[in-house]
C-alpha positions as CSV (number, residue, x, y, z in Angstrom):
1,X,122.1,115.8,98.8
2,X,121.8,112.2,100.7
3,X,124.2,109.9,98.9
4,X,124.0,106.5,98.6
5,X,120.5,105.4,99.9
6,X,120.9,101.5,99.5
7,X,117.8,100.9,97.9
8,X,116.0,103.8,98.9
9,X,112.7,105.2,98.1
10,X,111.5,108.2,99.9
11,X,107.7,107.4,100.3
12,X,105.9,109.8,102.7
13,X,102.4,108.6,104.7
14,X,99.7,110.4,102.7
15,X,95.8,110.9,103.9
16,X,93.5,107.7,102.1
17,X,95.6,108.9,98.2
18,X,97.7,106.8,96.4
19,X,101.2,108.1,96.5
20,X,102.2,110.5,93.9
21,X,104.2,109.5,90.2
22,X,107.1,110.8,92.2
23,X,106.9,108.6,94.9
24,X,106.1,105.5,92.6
25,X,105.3,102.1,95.0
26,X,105.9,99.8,92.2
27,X,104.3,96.2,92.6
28,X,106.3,92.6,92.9
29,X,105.5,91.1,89.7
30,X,103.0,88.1,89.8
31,X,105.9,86.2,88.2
32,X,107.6,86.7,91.8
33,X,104.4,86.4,93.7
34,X,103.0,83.6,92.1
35,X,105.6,80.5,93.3
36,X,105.0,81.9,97.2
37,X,101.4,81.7,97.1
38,X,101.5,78.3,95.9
39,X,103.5,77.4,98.4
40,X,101.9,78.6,101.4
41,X,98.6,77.2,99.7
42,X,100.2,73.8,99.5
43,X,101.1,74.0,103.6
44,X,97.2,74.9,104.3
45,X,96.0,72.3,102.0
46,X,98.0,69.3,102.9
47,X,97.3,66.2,101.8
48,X,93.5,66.1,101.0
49,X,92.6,69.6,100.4
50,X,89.8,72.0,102.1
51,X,87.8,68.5,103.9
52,X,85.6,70.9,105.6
53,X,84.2,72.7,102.8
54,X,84.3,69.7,100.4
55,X,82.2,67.8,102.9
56,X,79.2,70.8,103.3
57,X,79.5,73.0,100.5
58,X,78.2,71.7,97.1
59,X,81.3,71.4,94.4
60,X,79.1,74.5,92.2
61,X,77.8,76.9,94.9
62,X,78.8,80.5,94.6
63,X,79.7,83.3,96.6
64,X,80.9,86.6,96.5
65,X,83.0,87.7,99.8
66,X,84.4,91.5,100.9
67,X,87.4,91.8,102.3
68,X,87.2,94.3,104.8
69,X,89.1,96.1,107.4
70,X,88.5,95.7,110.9
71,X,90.6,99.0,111.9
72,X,92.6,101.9,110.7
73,X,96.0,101.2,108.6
74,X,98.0,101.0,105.7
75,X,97.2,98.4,103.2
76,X,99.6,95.9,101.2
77,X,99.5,92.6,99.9
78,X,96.3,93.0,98.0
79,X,98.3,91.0,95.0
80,X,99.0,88.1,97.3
81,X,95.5,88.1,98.4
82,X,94.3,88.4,94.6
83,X,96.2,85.4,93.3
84,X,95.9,83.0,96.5
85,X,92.4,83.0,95.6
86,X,93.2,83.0,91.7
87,X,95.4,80.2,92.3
88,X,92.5,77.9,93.8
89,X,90.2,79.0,90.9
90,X,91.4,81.1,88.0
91,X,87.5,82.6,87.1
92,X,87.7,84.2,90.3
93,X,86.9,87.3,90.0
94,X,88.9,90.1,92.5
95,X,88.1,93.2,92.7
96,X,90.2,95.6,94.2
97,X,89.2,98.9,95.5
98,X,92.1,100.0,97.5
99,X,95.6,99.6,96.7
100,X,98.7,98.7,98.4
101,X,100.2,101.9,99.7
102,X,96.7,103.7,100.6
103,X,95.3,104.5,104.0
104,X,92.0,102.6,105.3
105,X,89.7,103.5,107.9
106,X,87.8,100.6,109.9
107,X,84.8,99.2,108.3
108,X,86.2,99.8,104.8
109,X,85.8,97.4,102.0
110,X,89.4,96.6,100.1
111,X,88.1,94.3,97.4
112,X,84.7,91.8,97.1
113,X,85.8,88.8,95.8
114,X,83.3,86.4,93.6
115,X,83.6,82.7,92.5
116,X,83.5,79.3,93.5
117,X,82.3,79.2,97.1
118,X,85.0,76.2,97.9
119,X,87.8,77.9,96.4
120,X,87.1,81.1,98.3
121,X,86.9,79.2,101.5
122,X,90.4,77.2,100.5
123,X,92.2,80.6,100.0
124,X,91.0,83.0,102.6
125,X,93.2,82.0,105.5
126,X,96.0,82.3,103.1
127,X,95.5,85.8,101.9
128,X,94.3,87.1,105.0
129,X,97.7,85.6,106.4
130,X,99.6,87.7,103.7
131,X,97.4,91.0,103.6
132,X,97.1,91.1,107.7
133,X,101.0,90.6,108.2
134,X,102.0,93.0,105.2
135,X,99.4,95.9,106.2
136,X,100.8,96.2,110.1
137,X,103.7,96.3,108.7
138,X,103.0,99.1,106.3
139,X,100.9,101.1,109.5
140,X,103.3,100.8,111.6
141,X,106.2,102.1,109.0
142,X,103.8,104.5,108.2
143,X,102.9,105.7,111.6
144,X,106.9,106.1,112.4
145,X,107.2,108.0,109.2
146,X,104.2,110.6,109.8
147,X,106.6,111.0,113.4
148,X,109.1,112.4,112.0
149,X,107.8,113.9,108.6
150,X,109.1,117.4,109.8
151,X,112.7,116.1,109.5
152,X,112.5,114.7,106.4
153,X,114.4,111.7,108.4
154,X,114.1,108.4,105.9
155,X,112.7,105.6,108.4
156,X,114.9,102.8,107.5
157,X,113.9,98.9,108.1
158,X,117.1,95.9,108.3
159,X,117.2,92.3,107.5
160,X,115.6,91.5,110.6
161,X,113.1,89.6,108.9
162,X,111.1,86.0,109.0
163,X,113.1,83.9,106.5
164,X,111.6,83.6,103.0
165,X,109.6,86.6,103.5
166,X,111.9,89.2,103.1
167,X,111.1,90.3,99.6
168,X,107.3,90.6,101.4
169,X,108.3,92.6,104.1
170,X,110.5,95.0,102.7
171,X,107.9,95.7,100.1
172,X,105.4,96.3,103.4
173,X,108.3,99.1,104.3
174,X,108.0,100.8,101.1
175,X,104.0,100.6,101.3
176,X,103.9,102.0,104.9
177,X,106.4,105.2,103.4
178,X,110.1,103.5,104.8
179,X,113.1,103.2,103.4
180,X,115.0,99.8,102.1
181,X,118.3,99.6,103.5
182,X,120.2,96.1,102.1
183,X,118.0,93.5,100.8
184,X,121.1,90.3,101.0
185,X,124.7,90.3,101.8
186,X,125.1,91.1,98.2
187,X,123.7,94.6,98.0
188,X,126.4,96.8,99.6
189,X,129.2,96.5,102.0
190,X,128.0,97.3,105.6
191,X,131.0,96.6,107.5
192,X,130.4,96.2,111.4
193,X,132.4,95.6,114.8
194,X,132.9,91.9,114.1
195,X,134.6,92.5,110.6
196,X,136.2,95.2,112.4
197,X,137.8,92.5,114.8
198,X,139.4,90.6,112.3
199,X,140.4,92.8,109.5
200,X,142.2,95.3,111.3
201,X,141.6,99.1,111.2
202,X,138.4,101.0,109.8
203,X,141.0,102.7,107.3
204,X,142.0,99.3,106.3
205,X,138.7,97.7,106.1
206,X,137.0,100.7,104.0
207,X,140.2,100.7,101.6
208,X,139.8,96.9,101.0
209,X,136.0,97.0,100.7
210,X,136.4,99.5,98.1
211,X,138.7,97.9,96.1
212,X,137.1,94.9,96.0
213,X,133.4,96.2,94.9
214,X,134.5,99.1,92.9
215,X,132.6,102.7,92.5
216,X,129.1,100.9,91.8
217,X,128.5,99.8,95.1
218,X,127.7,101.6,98.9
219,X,130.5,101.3,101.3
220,X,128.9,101.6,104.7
221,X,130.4,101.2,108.3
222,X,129.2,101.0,111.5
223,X,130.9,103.3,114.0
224,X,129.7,103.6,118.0
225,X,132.4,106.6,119.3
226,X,133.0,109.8,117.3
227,X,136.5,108.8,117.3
228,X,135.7,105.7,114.7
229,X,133.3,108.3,113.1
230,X,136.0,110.8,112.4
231,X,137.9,107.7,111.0
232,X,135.8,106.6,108.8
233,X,134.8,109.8,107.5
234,X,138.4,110.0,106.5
235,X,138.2,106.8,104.3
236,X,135.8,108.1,102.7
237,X,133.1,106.0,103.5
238,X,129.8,106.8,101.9
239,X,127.3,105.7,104.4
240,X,128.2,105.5,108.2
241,X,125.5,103.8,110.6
242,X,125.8,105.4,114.0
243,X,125.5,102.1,116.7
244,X,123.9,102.6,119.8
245,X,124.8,106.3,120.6
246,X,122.5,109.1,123.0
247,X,121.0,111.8,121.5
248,X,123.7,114.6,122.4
249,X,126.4,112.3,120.6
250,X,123.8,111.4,117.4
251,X,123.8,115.2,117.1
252,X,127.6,115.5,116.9
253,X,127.7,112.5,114.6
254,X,125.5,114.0,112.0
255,X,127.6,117.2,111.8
256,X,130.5,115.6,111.2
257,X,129.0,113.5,108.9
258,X,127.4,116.8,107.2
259,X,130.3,119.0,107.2
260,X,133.5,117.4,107.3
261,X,133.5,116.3,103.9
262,X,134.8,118.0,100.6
263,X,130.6,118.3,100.0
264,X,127.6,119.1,102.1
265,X,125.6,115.6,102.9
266,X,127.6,113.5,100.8
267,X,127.9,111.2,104.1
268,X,124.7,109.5,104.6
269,X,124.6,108.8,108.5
270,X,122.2,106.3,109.7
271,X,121.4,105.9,113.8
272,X,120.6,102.4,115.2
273,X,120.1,100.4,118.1
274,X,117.4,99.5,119.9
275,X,115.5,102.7,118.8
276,X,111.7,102.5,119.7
277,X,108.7,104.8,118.5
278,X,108.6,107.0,121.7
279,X,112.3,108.2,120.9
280,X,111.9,108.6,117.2
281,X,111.1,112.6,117.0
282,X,114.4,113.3,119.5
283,X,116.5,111.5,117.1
284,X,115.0,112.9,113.8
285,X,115.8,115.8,115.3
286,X,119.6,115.9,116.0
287,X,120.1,115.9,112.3
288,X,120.7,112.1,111.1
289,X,119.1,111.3,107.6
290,X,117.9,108.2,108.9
291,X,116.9,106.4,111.6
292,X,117.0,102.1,111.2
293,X,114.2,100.2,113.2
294,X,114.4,96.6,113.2
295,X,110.7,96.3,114.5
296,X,109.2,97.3,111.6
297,X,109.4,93.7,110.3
298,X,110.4,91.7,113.6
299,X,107.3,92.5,115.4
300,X,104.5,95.0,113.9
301,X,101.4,93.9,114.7
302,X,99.3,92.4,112.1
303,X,96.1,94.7,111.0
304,X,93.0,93.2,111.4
305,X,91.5,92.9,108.0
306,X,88.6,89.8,107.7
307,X,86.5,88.5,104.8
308,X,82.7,89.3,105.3
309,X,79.9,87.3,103.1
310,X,77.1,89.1,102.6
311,X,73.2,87.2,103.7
C-alpha cells in the first residue's frame, strides 16, 4: 500500500475512452470556473470591446464554429472554453463531443459551437488560450504516464506553476493521467534543506511538524544522501522526496523506504530533480512510487486545437 498520496488520483492514459468510474476525473465547478473566465475576457476586451468584429460583422449575424484539433493529444479545458463563449452570449449553444480526459487524434472535432457571430469571435481567443495550454499539459502528463505504465510509478507534477493558474494546471495533470502532489503551503508539510538549515535536525523537524499538524495531515521531507533517508525513516515520516540522486542510489532509497518500516510501503518515496522524459523509464524502474516533474506545468507545449467555420 502507498500511503499518504497528497492529493492523489491514480489516472492511467487510456486509448480515445473516458476513464473508468474508478478513476473518476471530476470537473472544477462552473462556480470556480466562472470568475477566471470573466477575467481573462475582461483583459482581451479592454476598454471598448471586440472593435473588429463590431465594425464588419452585423450585431444579428449567426454562425456556428468547430473546434477542432490540429494534432494528437489529451483534451482539457473544454468547460473553460464552454463558458468563455457562454459568458459573451448565454444562448450560445456548445456542444461538446469530447471530454476532458479523452484522447484526440488530429483533425477531430471537440465541440461545434453556435450563436451570435460577434460573441463567438469575442471569445475564441480566450478559450482557445485555456483549452490549448490545458490539453499540452494533459499530453504531455499523459505521454510520461503511458512511459512508465509498467511500473505502476504515479507521475507527480509541483507548484511550479504560472500564478493564478494553478487550480487549471493541476486539473490538466489529473486529465493527462498524473498525480497532484501539494496544491498551497497549506496542504501538507514538505519539509526541505532550507527548513532543514534553520530548525535543526531532520529528527527534530519531523517531530515538530507532527506535533503541530496532528495525524490528519502528510509529513513529507526531502532527503538527498541515504544517510538523511535512514533518518528520516526513523521519524517516521510518511512521505520522503528523494532530491537529486542517480539511479543506483534511487534504487537503494526505495528499499529502504519499502522495507525498513514496521509495514511494507507505508513510506511513500518520491524522486526529483531535474528529471526529464528520456530518463523517466530508468527511474520508474529502481522501485520509487513516484517520480515529480516540474515541466509538466512549467513548460508543456500547448496543443494545437483551432476553431474552423464551416462555408
Amino acid at each position: 500500500m502507498k500511503f499518504c498520496p497528497i492529493g492523489a488520483t491514480s489516472i492511467f492514459f487510456n486509448k480515445g475512452n473516458p476513464m473508468s468510474s474508478e478513476n473518476t476525473l471530476f470537473p472544477l465547478p462552473d462556480t470556480l470556473l466562472r470568475p477566471m473566465v470573466e477575467q481573462a475576457l475582461s483583459e482581451d476586451l479592454g476598454r471598448r470591446g471586440d472593435i473588429t468584429s463590431a465594425a464588419v460583422i452585423a450585431p444579428d449575424k449567426t454562425a456556428k464554429l468547430f473546434l477542432v484539433s490540429r494534432e494528437d493529444g489529451v483534451i482539457a479545458g473544454m468547460d473553460l472554453a464552454r463558458l468563455a463563449f457562454q459568458t459573451m452570449d448565454p444562448s450560445v449553444r456548445f456542444q461538446a463531443e469530447i471530454q476532458d480526459g479523452q484522447t484526440v487524434r488530429a483533425g477531430q472535432t471537440l465541440a461545434a459551437v453556435e450563436g451570435n457571430a460577434r460573441a463567438l469571435l469575442a471569445a475564441e481567443r480566450t478559450a482557445l488560450n485555456y483549452l490549448t495550454h490545458l490539453s499540452g499539459i494533459a499530453t504531455a502528463t499523459a505521454r510520461a504516464v503511458a512511459e512508465v505504465a509498467e511500473y505502476s510509478t504515479d507521475i507527480v507534477c509541483s507548484r511550479k506553476t504560472i500564478p493564478l493558474l494553478r487550480v487549471l494546471q493541476k486539473y490538466a495533470v489529473r486529465a493527462g493521467g498524473g498525480v497532484n502532489h501539494r496544491m498551497g503551503l497549506d496542504d501538507a508539510v514538505l519539509i526541505k534543506d532550507n527548513h532543514l538549515a534553520y530548525c535543526g535536525s531532520i529528527a527534530q523537524a519531523v517531530q515538530q511538524a507532527k506535533q503541530a499538524v496532528g495525524p490528519l495531515t502528510c509529513v513529507e521531507i526531502e532527503v538527498d544522501t541515504l544517510a538523511q533517508l535512514d533518518e528520516a525513516i526513523a521519524a517516521g515520516a510518511e512521505r520522503i522526496l528523494l532530491d537529486n540522486m542517480n539511479d543506483e542510489t534511487l534504487k537503494e532509497a526505495a528499499n529502504r523506504c519499502h522495507t525498513q518500516t514496521a509495514h511494507p510501503h507505508t513510506v511513500y518515496c518520491e524522486a526529483s530533480g531535474g528529471i526529464g522524459f528520456d530518463r523517466l523509464k530508468r527511474v520508474a524502474q529502481t522501485g520509487v512510487d513516484g517520480i515529480a516533474l516540474g515541466y509538466l506545468t512549467h513548460s508543456s507545449r500547448s496543443l494545437d486545437i483551432g476553431l474552423d467555420f464551416v462555408a
